[in-house]
N, C-alpha and C positions, 0 to 999 in steps of 0.2 A: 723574472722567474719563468721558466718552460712549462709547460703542460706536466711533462714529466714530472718535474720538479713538484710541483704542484699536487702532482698523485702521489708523490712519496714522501712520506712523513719523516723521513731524516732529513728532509731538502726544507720541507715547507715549513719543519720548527726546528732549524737549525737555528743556534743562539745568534743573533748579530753584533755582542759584544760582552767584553769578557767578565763583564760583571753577571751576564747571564750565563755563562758557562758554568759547568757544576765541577771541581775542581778542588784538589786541598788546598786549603787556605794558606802555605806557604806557597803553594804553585801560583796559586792567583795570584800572590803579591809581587812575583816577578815580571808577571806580562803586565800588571796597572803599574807595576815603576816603568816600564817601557815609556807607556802612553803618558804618563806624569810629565817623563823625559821629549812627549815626542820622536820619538827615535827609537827606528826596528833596527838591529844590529843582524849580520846573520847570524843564524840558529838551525842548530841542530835540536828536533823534538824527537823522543824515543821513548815509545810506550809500547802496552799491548793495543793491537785492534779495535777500535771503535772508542777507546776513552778520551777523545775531543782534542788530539792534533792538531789535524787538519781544521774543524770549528776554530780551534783560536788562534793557529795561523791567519784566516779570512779575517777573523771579528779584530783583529791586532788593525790589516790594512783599512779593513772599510771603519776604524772608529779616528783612524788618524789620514785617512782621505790618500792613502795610496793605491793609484794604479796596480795590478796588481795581476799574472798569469799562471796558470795551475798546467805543469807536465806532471804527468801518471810515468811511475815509476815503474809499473806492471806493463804500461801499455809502449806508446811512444817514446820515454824515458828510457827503452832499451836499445833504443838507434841511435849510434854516433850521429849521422849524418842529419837526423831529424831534430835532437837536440841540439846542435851548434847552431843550423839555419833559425830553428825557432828564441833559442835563446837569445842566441845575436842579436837577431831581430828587434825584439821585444828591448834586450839590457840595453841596447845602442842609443836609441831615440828616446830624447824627452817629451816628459808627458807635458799638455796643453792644459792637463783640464784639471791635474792633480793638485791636492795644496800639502800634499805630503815632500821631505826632503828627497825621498829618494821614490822609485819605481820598484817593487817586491816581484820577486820569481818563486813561487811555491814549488819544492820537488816533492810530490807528496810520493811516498812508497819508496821512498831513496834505497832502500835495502834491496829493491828487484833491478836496480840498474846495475850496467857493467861497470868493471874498472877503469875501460877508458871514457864511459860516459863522467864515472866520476872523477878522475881527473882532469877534464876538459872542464868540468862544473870548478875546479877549484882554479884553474886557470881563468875563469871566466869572472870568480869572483875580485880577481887583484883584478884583473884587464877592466872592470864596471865600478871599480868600485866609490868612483863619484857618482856616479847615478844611479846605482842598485844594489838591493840588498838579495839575501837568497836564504831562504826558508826549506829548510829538508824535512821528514819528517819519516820515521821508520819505526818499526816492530823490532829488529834486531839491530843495534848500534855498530853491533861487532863486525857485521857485514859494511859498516860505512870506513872509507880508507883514513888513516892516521890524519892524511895530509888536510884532511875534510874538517876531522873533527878541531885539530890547532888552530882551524881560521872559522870556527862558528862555537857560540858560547850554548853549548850541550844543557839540558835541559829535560830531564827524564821526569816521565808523570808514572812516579812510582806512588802509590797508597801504601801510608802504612795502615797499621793495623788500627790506631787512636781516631784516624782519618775516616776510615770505613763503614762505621754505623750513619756518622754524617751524612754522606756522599749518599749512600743508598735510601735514604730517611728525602734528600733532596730530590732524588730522582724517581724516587715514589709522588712526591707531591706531583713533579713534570709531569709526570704519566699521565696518573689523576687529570691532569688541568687537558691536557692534549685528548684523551677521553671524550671527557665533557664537554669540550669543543667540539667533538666529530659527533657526538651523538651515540657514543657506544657506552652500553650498559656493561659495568663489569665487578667480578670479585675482587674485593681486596685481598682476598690470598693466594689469589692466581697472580696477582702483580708480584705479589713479596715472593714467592715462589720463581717467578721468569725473572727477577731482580738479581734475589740472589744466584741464581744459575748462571747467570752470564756475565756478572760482577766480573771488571769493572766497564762489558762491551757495553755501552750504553743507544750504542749504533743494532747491535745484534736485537735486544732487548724490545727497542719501538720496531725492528724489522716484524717481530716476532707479534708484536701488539696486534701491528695494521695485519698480519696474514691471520690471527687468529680472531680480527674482530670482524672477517666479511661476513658473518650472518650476523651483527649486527649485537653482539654480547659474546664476551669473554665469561665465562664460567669455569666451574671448576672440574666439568667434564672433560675440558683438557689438558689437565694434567695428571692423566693417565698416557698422554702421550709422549711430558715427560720421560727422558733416561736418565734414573736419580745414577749416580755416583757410589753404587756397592764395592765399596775397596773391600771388606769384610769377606765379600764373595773370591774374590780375585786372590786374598793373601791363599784362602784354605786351596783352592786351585793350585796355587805357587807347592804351597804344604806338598800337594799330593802329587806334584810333578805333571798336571795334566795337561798339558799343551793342547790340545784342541779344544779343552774350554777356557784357556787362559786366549787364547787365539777369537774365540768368538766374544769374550768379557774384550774384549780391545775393537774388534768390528763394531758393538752394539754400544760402546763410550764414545768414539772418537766425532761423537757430535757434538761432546766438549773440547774445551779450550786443553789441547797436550800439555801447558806448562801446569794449566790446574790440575791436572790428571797428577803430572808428576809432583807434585807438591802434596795430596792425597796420598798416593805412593809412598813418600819419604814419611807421612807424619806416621804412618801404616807401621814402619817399620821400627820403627820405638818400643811396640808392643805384641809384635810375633816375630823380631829375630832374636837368635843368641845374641850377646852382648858383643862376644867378636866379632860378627859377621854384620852389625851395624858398618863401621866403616867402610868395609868393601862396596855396601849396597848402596852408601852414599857415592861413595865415587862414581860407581856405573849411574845414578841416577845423573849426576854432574855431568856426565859425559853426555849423554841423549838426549839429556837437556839442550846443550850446546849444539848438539848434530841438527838438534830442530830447525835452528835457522837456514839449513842448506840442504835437506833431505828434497828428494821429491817425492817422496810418499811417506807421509808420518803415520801409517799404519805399520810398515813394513819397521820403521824403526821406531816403534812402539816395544811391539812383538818382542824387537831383538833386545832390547833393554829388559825387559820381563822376561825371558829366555834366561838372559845372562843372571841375573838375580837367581830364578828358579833354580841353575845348575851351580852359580859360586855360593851361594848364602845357605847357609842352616838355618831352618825356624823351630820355635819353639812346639 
């Protein structure tokens, strides 16, 4: 582990294996029949942000003793020429030291790569595919090509709803223990608070731990710095047509998660639109939703999703 590593608390209590990864219980039981079996197939992982991908892609390798390389799909992952060299590399040569069958390639952030990186990745997977396997992992699936997904066994860490009191109940205990490790004093409703805020980032969550516990105690003087989620504010805005406070209600949110925003939005609309003007508001929502994955500024198509509501929809 690096220095770095070391100072940041997503690195230095990442789970090392998947029975410590916090997970639904039918999600879990997928990645322990792997290790039952021995044998990492590729995989496509697709979730939101920080709910432990990438953690159990790693904890899969290091619990079955495979070698194993991480391209950044944001970073390097966008150059042809750097992923062929490094892939090649890496898939071509057996490992010495491994007691795993094959050698793993992590793409972690596969959604930020090109089309012909990924293509080249799916070429690469028949051309290896005695000696390597290949681990994708993305936030949007839909941005990953057909040809990706027919030759890796997709695996979405969607929470339901039955799943959620769990998960969060287990990730409060984490916190808790990671805490009282470091020596930081804290509120237990300042945790249940940044818990639920960032459900299910679990990455966002302890980022947020470690910057708010440098004096040394988390209290609940900060969560006034808290941006609670006033949909209530926003519909009456919508109501009155007011675009430059529906414009600054979108500046002063979008420190949260846009799919959670839009999911606020949709339940919103149950109970201040006309009954006809529910379906249209869903479909615009459906749509910005989906534009999420490829925008490059999710304020701008915020905005225009809330625009288009305000000017198609009637409310009560």
């Amino acid at each position: 582990m690096t220095m770095r590593d070391e100072f940041l608390w997503v690195e230095k209590y990442r789970p090392k294996t998947i029975d410590e990864c916090i997970l639904p219980p039918s999600i879990k039981k997928t990645f322990q029949d792997f290790l039952d079996k021995g044998e990492i197939p590729n995989m496509l992982l697709a979730g939101p942000a920080g709910c432990g991908k990438t953690t159990v892609a790693k904890a899969l390798c290091n619990q079955l003793g495979a070698d194993y390389y991480v391209i950044n799909g944001s970073d390097e992952g966008r150059f042809l020429d750097t992923v062929r060299n490094t892939a090649k590399n890496f898939a071509s040569t057996v490992s010495l030291s491994s007691t795993a069958k094959h050698k793993v390639i992590i793409i972690d952030e596969a959604d930020n790569t090109t089309n012909d990186v990924q293509l080249l990745l799916r070429a690469f997977i028949e051309e290896f595919s005695g000696n390597c396997r290949f681990i994708f992992t993305c936030n949007f699936k839909n941005k990953i090509l057909e040809p990706l997904h027919s030759r890796t066994t997709v695996v979405e860490f969607s929470i339901k709803g039955k799943d959620r009191q769990g998960l969060a109940a287990s990730f409060f205990k984490r916190v808790q223990e990671i805490l009282d490790t470091e020596g930081v004093k804290y509120d237990n409703k300042v945790l249940v608070e940044l818990i639920n805020k960032h459900f299910p980032d679990w990455r966002r969550v302890l980022n947020e731990c470690q910057r708010y516990s440098s004096s040394g105690t988390i209290d609940p003087g900060i969560l006034a710095t808290f941006s609670d989620v006033k949909v209530n504010d926003l519909v009456k805005k919508l109501k009155e047509k007011d675009f430059p406070e529906v414009r600054k209600w979108v500046v002063n949110n979008l420190d949260n998660d846009t799919s959670v925003l839009l999911r606020r939005i949709y339940d919103a609309c149950y109970d201040s639109l006309v009954p006809n003007s529910i379906p249209a508001a869903v479909l615009v929502l459906a749509k910005y939703q989906y534009q999420m994955a490829f925008v490059a500024d999710q304020e701008i198509n915020m905005l225009a999703c809330l625009t288009e509501i305000m000017v198609e929809c009637e409310f009560k």
